[in-house]
MOPAC internal coordinates of N, CA, C and O (Angstrom, degrees):
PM7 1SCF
backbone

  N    0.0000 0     0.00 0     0.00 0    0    0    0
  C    1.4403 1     0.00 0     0.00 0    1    0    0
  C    1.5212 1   109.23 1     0.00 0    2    1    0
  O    1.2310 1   104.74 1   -20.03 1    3    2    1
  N    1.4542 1   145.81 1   159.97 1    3    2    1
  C    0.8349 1   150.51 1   158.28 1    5    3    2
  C    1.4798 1   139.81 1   -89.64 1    6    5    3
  O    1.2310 1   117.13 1   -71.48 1    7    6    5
  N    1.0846 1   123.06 1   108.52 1    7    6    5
  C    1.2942 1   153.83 1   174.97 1    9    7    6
  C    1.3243 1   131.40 1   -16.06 1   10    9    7
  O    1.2310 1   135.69 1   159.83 1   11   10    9
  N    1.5838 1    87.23 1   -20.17 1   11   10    9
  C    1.9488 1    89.01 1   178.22 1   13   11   10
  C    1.6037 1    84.75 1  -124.29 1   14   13   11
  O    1.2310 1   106.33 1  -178.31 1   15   14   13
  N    1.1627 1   143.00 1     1.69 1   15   14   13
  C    2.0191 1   148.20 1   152.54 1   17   15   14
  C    1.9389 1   101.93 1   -36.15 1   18   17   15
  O    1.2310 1   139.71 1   -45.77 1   19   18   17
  N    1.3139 1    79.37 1   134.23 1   19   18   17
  C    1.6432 1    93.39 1   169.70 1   21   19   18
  C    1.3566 1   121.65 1   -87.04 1   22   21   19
  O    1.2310 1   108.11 1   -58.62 1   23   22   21
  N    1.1349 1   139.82 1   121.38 1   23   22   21
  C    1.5941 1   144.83 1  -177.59 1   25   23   22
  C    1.6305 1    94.94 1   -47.58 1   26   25   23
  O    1.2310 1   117.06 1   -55.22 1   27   26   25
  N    1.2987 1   123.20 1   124.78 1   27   26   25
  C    1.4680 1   124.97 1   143.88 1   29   27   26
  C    1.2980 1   128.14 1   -86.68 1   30   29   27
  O    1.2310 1   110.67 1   -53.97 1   31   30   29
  N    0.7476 1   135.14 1   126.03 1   31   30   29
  C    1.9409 1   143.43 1  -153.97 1   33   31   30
  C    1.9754 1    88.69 1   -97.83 1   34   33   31
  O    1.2310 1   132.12 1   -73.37 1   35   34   33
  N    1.5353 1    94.20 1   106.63 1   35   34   33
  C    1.2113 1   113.45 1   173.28 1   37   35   34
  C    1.9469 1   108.81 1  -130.52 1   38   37   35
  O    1.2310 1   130.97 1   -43.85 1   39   38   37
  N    1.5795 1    96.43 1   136.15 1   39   38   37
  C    1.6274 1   106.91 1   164.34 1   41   39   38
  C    1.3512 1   111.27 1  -131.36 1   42   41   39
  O    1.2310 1   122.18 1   -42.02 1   43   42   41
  N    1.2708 1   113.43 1   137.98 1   43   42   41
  C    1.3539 1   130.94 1  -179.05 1   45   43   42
  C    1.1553 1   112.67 1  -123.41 1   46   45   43
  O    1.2310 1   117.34 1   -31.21 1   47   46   45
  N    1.2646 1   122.67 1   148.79 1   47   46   45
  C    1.7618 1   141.27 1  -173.28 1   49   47   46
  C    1.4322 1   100.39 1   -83.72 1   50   49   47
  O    1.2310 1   102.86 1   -69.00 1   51   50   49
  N    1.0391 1   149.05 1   111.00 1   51   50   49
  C    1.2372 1   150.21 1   167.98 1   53   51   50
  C    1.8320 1   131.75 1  -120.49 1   54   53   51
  O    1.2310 1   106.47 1   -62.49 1   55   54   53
  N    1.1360 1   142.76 1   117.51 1   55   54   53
  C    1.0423 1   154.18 1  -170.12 1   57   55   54
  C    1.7581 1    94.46 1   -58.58 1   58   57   55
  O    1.2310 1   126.16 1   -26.19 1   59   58   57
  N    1.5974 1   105.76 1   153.81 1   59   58   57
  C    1.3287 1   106.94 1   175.10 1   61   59   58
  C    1.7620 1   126.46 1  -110.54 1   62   61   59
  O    1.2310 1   117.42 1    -7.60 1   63   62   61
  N    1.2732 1   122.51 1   172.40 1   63   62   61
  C    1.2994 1   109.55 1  -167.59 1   65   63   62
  C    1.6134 1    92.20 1  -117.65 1   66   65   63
  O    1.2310 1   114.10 1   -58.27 1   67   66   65
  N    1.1234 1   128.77 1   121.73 1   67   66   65
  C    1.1644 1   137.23 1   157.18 1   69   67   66
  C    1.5808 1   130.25 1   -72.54 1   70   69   67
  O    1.2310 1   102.26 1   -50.01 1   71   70   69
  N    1.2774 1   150.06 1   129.99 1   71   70   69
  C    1.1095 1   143.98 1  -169.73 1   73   71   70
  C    1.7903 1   107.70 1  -149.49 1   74   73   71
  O    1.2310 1   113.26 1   -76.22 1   75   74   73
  N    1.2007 1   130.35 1   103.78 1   75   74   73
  C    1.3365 1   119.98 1  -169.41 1   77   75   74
  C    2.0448 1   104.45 1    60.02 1   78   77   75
  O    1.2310 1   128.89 1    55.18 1   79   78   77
  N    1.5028 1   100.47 1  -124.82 1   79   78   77
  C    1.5196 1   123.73 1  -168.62 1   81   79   78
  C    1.5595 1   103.50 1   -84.07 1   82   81   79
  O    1.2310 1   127.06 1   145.42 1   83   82   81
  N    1.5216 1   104.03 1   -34.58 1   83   82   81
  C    1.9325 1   113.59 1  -172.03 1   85   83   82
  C    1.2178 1   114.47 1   -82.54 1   86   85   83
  O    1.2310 1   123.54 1   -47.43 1   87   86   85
  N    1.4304 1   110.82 1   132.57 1   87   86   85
  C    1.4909 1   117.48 1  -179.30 1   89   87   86
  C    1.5602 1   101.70 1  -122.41 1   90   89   87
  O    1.2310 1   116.42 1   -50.03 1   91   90   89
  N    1.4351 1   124.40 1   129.97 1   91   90   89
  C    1.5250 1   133.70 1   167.44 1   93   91   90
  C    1.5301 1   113.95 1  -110.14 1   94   93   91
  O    1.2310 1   118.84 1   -34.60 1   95   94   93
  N    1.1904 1   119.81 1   145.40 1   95   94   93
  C    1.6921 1   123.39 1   160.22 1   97   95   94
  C    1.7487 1    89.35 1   -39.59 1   98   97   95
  O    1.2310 1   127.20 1   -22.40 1   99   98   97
  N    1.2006 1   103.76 1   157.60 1   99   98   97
  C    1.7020 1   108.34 1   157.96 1  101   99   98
  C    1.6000 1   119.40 1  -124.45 1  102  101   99
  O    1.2310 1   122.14 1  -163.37 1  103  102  101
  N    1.1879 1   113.51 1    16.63 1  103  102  101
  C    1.6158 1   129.58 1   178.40 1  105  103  102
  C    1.6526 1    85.65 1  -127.03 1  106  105  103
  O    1.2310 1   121.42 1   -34.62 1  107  106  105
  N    1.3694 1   114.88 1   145.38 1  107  106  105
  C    1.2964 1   122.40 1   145.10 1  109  107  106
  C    1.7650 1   121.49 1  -139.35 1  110  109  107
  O    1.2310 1   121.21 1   -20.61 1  111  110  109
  N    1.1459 1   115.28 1   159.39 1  111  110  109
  C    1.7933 1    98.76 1  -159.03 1  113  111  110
  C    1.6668 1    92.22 1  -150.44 1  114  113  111
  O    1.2310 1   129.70 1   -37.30 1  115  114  113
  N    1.2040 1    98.90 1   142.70 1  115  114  113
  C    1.7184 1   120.47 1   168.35 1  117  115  114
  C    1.5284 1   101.59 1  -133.87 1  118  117  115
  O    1.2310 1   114.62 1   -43.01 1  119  118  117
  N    1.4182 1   127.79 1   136.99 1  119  118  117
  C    1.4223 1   132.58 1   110.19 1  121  119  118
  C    1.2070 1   150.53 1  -109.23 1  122  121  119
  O    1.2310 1   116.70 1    29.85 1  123  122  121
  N    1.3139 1   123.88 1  -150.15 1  123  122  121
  C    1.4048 1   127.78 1  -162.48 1  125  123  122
  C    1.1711 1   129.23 1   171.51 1  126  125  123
  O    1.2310 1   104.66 1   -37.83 1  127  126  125
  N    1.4095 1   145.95 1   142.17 1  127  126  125
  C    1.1195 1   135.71 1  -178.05 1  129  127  126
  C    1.5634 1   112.15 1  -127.28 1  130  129  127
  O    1.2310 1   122.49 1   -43.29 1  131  130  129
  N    1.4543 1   112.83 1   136.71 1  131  130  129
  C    1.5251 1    93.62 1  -164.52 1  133  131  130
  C    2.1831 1    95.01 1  -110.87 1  134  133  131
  O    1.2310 1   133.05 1    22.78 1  135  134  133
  N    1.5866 1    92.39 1  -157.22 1  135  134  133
  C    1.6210 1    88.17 1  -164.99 1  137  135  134
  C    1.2051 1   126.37 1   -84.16 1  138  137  135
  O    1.2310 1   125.54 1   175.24 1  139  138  137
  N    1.6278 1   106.96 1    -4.76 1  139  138  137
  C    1.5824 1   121.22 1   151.62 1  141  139  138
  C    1.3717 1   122.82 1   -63.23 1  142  141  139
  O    1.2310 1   126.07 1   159.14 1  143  142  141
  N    1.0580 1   105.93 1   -20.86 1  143  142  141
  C    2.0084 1   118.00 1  -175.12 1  145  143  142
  C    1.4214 1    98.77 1    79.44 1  146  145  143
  O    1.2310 1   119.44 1  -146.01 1  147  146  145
  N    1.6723 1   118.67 1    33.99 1  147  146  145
  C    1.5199 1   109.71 1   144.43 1  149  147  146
  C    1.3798 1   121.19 1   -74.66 1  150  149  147
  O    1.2310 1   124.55 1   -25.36 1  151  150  149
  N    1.4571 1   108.88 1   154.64 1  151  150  149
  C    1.3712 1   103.78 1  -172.52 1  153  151  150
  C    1.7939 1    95.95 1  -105.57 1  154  153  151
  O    1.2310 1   127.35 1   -16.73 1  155  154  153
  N    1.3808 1   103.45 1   163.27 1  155  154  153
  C    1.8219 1    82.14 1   173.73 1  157  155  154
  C    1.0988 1    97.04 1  -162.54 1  158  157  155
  O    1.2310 1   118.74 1   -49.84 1  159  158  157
  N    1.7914 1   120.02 1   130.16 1  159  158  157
  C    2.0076 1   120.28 1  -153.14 1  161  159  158
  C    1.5727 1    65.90 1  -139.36 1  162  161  159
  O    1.2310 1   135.09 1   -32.05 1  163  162  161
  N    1.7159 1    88.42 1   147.95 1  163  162  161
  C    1.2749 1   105.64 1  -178.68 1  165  163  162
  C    1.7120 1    78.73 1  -130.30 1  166  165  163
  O    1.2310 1   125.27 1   -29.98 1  167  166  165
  N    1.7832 1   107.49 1   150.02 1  167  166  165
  C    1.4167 1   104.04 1  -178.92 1  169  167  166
  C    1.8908 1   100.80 1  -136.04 1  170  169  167
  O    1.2310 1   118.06 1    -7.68 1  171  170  169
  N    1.2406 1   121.31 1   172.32 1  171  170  169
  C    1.7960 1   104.55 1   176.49 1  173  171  170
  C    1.7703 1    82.00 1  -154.17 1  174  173  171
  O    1.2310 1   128.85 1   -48.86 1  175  174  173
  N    1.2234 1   100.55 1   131.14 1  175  174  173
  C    1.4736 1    95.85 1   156.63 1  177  175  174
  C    1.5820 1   113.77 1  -126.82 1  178  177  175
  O    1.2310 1   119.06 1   -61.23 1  179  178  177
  N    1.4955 1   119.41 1   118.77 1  179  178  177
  C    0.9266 1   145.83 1  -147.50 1  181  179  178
  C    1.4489 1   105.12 1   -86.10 1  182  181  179
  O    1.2310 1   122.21 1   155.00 1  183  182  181
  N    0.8213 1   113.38 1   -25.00 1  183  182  181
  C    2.0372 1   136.56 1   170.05 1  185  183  182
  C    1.4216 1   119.48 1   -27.79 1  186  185  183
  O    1.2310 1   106.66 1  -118.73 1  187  186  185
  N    1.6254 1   142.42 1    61.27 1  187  186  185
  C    1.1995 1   126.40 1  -140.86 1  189  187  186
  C    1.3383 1   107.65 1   -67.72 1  190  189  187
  O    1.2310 1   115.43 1  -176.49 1  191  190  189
  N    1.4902 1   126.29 1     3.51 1  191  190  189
  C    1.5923 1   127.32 1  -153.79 1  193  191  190
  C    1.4219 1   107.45 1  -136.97 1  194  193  191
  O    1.2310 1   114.87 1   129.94 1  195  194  193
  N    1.5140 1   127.33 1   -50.06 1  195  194  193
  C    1.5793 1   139.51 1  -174.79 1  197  195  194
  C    1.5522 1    99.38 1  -104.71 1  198  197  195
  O    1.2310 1   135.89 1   -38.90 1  199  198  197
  N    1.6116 1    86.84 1   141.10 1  199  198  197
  C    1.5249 1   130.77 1   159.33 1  201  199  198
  C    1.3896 1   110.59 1   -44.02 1  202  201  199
  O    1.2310 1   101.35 1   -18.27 1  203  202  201
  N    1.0513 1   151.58 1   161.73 1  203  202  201
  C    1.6529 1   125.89 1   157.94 1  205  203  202
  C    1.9582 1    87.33 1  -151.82 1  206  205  203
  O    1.2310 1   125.02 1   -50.99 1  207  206  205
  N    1.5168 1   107.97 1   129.01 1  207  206  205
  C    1.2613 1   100.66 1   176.48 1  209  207  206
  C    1.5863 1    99.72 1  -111.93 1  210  209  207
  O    1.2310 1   140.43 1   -39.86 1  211  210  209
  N    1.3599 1    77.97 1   140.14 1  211  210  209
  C    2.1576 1    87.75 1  -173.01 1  213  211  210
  C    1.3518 1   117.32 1  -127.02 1  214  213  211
  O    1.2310 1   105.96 1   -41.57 1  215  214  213
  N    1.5967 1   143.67 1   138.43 1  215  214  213
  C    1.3258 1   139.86 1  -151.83 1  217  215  214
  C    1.6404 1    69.85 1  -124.07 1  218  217  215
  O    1.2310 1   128.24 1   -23.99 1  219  218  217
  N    1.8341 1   101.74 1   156.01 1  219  218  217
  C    1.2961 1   112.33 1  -173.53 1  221  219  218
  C    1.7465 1    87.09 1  -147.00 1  222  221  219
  O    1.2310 1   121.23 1   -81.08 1  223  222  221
  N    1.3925 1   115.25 1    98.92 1  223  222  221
  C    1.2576 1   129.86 1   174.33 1  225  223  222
  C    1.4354 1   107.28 1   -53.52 1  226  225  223
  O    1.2310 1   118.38 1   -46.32 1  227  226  225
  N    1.8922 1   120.69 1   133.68 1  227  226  225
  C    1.5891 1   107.99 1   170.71 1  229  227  226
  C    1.4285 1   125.81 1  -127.35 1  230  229  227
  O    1.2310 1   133.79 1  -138.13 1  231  230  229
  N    1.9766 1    90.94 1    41.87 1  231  230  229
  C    1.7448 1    84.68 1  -162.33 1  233  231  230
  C    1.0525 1   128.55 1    38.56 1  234  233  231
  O    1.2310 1   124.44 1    26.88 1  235  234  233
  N    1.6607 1   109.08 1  -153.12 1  235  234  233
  C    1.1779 1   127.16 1  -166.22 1  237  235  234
  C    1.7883 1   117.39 1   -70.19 1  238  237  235
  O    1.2310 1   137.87 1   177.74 1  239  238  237
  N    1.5512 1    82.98 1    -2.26 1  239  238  237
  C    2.2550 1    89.42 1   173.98 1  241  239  238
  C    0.9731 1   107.36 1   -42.65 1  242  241  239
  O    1.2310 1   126.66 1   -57.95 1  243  242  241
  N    1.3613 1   104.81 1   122.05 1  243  242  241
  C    2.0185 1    80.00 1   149.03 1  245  243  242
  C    1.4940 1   112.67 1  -117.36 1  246  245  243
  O    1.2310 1   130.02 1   -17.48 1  247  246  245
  N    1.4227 1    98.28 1   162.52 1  247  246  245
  C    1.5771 1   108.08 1  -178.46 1  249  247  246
  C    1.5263 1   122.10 1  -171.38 1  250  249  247
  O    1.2310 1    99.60 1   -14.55 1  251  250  249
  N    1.3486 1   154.42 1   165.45 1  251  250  249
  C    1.3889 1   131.19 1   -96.94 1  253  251  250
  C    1.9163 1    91.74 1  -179.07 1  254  253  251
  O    1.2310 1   120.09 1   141.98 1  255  254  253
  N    1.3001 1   117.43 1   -38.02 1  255  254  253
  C    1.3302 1   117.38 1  -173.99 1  257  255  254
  C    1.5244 1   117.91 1  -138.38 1  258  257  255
  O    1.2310 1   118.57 1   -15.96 1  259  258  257
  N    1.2227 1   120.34 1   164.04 1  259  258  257
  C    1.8324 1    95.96 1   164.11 1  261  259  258
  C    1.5359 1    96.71 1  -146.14 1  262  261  259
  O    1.2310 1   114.96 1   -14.51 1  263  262  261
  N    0.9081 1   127.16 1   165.49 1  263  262  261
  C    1.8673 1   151.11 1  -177.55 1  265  263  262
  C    1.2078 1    95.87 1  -129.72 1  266  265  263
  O    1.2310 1   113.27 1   -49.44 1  267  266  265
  N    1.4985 1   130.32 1   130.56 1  267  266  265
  C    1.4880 1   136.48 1   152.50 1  269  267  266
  C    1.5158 1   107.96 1  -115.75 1  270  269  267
  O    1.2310 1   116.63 1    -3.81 1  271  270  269
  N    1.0397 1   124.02 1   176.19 1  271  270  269
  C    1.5616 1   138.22 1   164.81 1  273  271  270
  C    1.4791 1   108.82 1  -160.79 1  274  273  271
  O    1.2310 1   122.70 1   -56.06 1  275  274  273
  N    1.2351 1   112.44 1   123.94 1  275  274  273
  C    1.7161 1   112.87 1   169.92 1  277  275  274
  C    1.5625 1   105.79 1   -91.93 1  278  277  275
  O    1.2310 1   135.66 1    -1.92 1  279  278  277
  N    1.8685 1    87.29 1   178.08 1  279  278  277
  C    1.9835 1   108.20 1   166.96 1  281  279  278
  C    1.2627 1    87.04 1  -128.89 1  282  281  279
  O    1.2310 1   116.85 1   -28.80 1  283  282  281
  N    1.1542 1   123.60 1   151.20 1  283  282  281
  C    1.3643 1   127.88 1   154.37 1  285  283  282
  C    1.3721 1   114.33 1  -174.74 1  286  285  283
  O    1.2310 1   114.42 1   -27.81 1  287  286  285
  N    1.5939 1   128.18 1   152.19 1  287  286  285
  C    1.0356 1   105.25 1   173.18 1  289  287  286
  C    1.6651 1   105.55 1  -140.90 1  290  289  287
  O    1.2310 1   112.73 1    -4.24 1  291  290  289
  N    1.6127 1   131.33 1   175.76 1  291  290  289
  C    1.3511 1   123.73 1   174.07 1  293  291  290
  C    1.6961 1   126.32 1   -33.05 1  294  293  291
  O    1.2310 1   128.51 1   122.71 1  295  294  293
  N    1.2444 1   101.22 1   -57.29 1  295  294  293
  C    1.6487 1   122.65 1  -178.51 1  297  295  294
  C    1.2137 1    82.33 1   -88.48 1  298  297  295
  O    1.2310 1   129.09 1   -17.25 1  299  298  297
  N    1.8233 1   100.08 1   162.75 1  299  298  297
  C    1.3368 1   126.13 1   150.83 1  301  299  298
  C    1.6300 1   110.11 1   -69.69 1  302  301  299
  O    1.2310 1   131.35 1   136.78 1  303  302  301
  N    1.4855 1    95.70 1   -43.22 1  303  302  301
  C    1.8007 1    84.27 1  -175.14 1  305  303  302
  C    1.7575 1   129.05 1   -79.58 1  306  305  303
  O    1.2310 1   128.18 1  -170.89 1  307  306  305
  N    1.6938 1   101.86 1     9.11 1  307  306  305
  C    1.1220 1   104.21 1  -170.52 1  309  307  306
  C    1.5721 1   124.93 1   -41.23 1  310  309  307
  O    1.2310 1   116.67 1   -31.45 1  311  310  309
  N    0.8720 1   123.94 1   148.55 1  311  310  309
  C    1.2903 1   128.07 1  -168.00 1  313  311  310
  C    2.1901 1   131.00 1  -125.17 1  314  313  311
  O    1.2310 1    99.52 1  -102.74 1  315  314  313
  N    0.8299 1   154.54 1    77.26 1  315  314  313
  C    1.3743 1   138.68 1  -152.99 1  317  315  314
  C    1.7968 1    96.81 1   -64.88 1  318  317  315
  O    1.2310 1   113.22 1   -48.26 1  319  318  317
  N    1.4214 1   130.42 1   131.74 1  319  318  317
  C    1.4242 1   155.15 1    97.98 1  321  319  318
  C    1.0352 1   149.74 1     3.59 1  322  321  319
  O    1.2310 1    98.01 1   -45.39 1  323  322  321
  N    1.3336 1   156.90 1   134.61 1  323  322  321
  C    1.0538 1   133.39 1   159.42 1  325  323  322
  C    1.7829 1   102.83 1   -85.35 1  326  325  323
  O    1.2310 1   107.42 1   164.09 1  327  326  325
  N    2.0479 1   141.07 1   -15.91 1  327  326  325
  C    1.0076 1   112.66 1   137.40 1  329  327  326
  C    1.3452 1   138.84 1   -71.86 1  330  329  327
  O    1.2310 1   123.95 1   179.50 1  331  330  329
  N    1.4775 1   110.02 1    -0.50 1  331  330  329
  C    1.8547 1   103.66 1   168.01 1  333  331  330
  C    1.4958 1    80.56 1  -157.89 1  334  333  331
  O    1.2310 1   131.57 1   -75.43 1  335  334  333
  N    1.9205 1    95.26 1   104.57 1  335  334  333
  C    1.1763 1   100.78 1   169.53 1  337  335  334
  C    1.7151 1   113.64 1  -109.69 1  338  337  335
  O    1.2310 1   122.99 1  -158.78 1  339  338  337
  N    1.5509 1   111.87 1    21.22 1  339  338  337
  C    1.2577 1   120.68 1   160.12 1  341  339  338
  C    1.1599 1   124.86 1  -111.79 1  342  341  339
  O    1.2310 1   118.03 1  -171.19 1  343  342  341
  N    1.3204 1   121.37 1     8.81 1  343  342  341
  C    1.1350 1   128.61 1   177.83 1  345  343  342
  C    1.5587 1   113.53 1   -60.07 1  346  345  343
  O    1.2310 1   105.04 1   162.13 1  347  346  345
  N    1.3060 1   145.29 1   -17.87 1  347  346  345
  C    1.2284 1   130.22 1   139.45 1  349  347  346
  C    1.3564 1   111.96 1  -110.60 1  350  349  347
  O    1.2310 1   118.03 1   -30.86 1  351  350  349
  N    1.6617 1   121.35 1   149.14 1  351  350  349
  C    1.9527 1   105.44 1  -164.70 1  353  351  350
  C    1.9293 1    74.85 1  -160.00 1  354  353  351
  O    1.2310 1   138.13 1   -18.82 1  355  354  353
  N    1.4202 1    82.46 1   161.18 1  355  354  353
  C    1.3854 1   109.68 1  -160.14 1  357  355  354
  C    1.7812 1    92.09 1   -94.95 1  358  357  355
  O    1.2310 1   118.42 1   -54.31 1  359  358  357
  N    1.5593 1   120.62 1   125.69 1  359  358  357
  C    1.7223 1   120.86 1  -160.17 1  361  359  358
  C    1.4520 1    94.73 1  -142.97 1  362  361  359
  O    1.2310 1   123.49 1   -51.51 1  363  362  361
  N    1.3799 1   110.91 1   128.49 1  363  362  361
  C    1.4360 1   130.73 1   164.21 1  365  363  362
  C    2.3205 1   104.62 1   -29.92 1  366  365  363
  O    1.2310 1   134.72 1   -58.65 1  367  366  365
  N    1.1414 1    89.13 1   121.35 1  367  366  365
  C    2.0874 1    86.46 1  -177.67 1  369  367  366
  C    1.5820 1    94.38 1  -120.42 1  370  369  367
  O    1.2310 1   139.48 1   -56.08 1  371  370  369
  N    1.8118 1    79.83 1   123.92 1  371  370  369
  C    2.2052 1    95.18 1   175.96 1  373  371  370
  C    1.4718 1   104.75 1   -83.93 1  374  373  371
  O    1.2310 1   117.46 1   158.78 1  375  374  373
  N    1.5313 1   122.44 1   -21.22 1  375  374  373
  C    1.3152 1   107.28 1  -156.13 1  377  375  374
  C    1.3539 1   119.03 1   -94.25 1  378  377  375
  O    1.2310 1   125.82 1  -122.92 1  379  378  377
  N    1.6921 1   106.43 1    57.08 1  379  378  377
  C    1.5572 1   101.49 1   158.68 1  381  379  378
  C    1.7840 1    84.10 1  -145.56 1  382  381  379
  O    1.2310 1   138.64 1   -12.71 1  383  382  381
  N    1.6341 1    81.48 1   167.29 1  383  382  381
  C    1.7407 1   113.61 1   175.93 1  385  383  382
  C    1.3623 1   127.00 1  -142.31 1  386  385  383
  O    1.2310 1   128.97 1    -8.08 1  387  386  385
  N    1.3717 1   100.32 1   171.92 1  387  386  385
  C    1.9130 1    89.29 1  -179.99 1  389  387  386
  C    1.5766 1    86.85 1  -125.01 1  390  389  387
  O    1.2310 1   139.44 1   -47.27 1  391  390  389
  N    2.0051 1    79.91 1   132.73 1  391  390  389
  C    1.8686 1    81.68 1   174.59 1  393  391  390
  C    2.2433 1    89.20 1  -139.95 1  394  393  391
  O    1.2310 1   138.09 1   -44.62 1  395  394  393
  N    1.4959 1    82.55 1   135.38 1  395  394  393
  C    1.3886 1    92.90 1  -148.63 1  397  395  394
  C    1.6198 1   139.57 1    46.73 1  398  397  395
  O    1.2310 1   116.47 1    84.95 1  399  398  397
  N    1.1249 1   124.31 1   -95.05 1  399  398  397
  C    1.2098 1   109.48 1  -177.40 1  401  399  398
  C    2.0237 1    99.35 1  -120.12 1  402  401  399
  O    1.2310 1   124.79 1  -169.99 1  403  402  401
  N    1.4297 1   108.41 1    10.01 1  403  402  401
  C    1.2454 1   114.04 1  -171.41 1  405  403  402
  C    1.0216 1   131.85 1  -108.79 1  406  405  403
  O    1.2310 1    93.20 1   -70.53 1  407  406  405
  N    1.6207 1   163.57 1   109.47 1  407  406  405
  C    1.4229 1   163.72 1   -69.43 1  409  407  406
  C    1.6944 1    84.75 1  -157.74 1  410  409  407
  O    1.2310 1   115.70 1   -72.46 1  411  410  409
  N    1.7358 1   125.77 1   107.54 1  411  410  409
  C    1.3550 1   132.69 1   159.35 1  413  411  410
  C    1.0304 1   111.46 1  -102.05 1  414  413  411
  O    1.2310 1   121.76 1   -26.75 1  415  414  413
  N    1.5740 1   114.23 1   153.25 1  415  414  413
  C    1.0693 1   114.52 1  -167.92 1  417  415  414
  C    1.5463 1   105.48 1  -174.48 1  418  417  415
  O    1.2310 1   121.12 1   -58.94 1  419  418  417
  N    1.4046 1   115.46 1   121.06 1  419  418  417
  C    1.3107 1   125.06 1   179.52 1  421  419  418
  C    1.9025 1   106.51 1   -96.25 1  422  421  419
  O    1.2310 1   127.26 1   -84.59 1  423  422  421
  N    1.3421 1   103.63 1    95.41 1  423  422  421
  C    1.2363 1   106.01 1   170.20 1  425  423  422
  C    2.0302 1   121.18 1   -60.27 1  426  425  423
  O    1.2310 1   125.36 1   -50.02 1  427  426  425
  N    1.2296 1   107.31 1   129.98 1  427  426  425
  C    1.7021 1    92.46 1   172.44 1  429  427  426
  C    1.6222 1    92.18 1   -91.16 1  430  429  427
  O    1.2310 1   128.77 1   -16.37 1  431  430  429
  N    1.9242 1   100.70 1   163.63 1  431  430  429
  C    1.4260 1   123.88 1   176.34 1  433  431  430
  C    1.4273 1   107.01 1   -53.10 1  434  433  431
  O    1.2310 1   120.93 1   -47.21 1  435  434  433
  N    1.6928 1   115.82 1   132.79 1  435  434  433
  C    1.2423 1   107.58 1   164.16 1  437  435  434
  C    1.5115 1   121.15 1    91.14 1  438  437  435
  O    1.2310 1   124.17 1  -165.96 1  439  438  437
  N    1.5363 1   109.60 1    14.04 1  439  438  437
  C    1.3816 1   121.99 1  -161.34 1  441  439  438
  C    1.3779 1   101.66 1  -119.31 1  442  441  439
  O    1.2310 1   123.97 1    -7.10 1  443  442  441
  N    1.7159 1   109.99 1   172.90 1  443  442  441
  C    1.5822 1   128.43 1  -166.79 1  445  443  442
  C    1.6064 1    77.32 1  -152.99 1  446  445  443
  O    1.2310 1   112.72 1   -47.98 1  447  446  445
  N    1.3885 1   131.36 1   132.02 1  447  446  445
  C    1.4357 1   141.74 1   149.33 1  449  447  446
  C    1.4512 1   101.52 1  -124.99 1  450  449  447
  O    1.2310 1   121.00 1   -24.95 1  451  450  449
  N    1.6702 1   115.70 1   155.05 1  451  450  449
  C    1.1327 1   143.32 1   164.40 1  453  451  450
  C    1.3026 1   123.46 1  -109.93 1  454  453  451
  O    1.2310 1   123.50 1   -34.37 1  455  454  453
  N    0.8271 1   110.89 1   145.63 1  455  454  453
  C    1.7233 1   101.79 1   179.77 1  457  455  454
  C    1.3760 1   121.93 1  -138.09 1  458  457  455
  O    1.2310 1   110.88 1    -4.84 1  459  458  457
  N    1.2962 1   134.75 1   175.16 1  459  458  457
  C    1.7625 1   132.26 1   176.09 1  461  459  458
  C    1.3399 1    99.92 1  -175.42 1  462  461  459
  O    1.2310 1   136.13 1   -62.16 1  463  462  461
  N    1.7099 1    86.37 1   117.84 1  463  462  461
  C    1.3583 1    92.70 1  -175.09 1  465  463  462
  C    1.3686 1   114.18 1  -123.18 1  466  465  463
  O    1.2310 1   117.10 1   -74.52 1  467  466  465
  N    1.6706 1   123.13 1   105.48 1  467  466  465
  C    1.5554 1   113.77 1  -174.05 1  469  467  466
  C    1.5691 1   122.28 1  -103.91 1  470  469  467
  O    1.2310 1   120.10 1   180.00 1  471  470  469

């Protein structure tokens, strides 16, 4: 994200992850808009097992295209190496769209996506 970008104050409805006694959101979300009037939502779904598809409302934004890129890897605990230091790598992500004025997006389990949407 960029550094001189303004925080956009976003809340999202999100399902929870249970584990034993602990319960977490299992979506978590940041944006921002920087001084080009890119927009840029960072999303994580924390879910080690489910898909979770999430609509990300953008008001009165407007905007025309989007770029994603995920992290993700097989395991949750995957890890990068210095013998497999690609074993997790940063990859162009198709699975979001803009349908009307709103940013979809089917997160996979275990993921971090970025996004930019101009």
């Amino acid at each position: 994200m960029n550094q001189d970008a303004k925080l956009l104050p976003v809340k999202i409805c999100t399902p929870f992850y249970h584990q034993g006694s602990d319960c977490i959101p299992v979506v978590n979300i940041s944006a921002s808009i920087d001084s080009n009037n890119k927009i840029h939502i960072a999303l994580v779904n924390l879910d080690p097992k489910n898909k979770i598809a999430i609509t990300v409302s953008m008001g009165n934004l407007s905007w025309k295209s989007v770029h994603g890129q995920i992290l993700t890897g097989e395991k949750f605990t995957d890890i990068n190496t210095f013998q497999k230091p690609d074993k997790i790598i940063i990859q162009h992500f198709s699975g979001s769209k803009k349908q009307g004025n709103d940013l979809k997006v089917d997160m996979p389990p275990k993921s971090l996506a970025m996004f930019e949407l101009n």
